[in-house]
C-alpha positions, 0 to 999 in steps of 0.5 A, a space after each residue: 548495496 544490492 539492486 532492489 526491484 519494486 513491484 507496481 501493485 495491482 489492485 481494483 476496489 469496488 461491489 461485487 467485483 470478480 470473486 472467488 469460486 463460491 464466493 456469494 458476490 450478491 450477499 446482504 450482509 451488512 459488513 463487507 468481505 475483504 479479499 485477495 492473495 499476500 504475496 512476498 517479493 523474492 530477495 534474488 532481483 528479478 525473481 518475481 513473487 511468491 504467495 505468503 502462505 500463512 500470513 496474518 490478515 486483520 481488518 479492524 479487529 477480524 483477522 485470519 490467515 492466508 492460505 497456502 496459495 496466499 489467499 484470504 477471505 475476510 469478513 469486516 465492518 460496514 461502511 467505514 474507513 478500516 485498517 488492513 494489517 499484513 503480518 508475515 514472518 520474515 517480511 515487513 508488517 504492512 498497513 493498508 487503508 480500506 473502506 468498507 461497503 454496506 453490501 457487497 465484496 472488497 476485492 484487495 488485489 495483490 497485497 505485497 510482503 516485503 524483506 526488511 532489506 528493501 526498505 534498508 536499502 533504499 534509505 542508504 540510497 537516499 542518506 536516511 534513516 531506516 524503520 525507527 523503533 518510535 515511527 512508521 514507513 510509508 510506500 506510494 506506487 502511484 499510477 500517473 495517466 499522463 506526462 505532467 507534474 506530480 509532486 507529493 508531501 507527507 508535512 515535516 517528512 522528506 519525500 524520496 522518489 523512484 524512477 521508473 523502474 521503482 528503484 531509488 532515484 535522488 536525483 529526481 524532483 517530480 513522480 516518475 509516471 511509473 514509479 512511486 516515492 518513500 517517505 521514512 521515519 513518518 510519526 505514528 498516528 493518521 498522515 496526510 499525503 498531499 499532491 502539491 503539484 497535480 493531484 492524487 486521489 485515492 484508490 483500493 487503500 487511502 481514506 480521502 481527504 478534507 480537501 482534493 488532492 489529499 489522502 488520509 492514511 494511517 502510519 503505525 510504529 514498525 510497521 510499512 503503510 503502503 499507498 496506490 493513488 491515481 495521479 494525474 499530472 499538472 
């Protein structure tokens, strides 16, 4: 099996946050602009990243292309929950849960594009089942602030953690502060990834939950739905 490195995702939400060169950061458009660059993680470990030129991006029912730098600027819904798809030949289709804003920009960070080969992988690590045709996959690389306890669940789903280099980790029972964890074959519709130790809340992506510690996410047939919660540790 071939060593798979994960990339830790960085990404900021908020108003009018640093936007691209001629991007109006002060404009009163009731939808709310989404954007920021697809980049596919390399099969070669250690390679890095390249920007996917030509990648499909939707939120809601709007959707464009990236260009050739892997850039994309969006125009969505108003203040509402919204579902972001990455769609790249060659990787795997990926979903994201945004909230949109009234006014101002939505800056999306990095979105990562990954080969099918690292979910594959990563399943024959833990003994599970890869992608199914009827289900969804989901990704959390999880930002934790401190050493304690987090322990995360998706109901009916078994959770697979990382280790600190995001690689696939059976032996561990907890988050790793700089990992994350993989939840395969989850049944499509909206899941709810809950910190059952500490508490996660959502960050860019996740729809916040009925109640703390739980996020809101969407999970499609065939396609990766990727997370980034703040944690912090029991």
């Amino acid at each position: 099996m071939r060593s798979i490195m994960w990339l830790s995702i960085l990404a900021a939400c908020g108003d009018n946050l640093a936007a691209p060169p001629g991007l109006d950061s002060t404009f009163d458009d009731p939808r709310s602009q989404f954007f920021g660059t697809v980049v596919g993680l390399q099969p070669i470990p250690g390679a890095g990243t390249l920007p996917v030129a030509g990648a499909e991006v939707c939120v809601d029912e709007i959707c464009g292309s990236t260009n050739a730098d892997g850039t994309f600027i969006l125009v969505g819904g108003g203040a509402h929950e919204s579902v972001f798809l990455v769609r790249a030949p060659g990787y795997l289709p990926s979903v994201y849960a945004v909230t949109g804003g009234p006014t101002g920009d939505r800056n999306l960070g990095s979105l990562l594009a990954l080969l099918p080969t690292t979910i594959e992988d990563s399943a024959a690590a833990f003994h599970r089942d890869p992608m199914l045709a009827s289900r969804g996959e989901v990704l959390v690389l999880a930002r934790q602030f401190d050493t304690g306890a987090v322990e995360l669940a998706i109901d009916g789903v078994v959770t697979s953690y990382l280790d600190d280099n995001q690689l696939p980790d059976p032996t561990r029972t907890t988050l790793s502060k700089a990992g994350g964890a993989s939840f395969f074959a989850v049944a499509p519709g909206e899941a709810t990834l809950r910190s059952t130790v500490g508490t996660c809340d959502a960050n860019l992506d996740g729809w916040h939950g009925a109640a703390p510690g739980e996020i809101r996410i969407p999970v499609i047939v065939g396609h990766l739905t990727i997370v980034q919660p703040f944690c912090v540790g029991d």
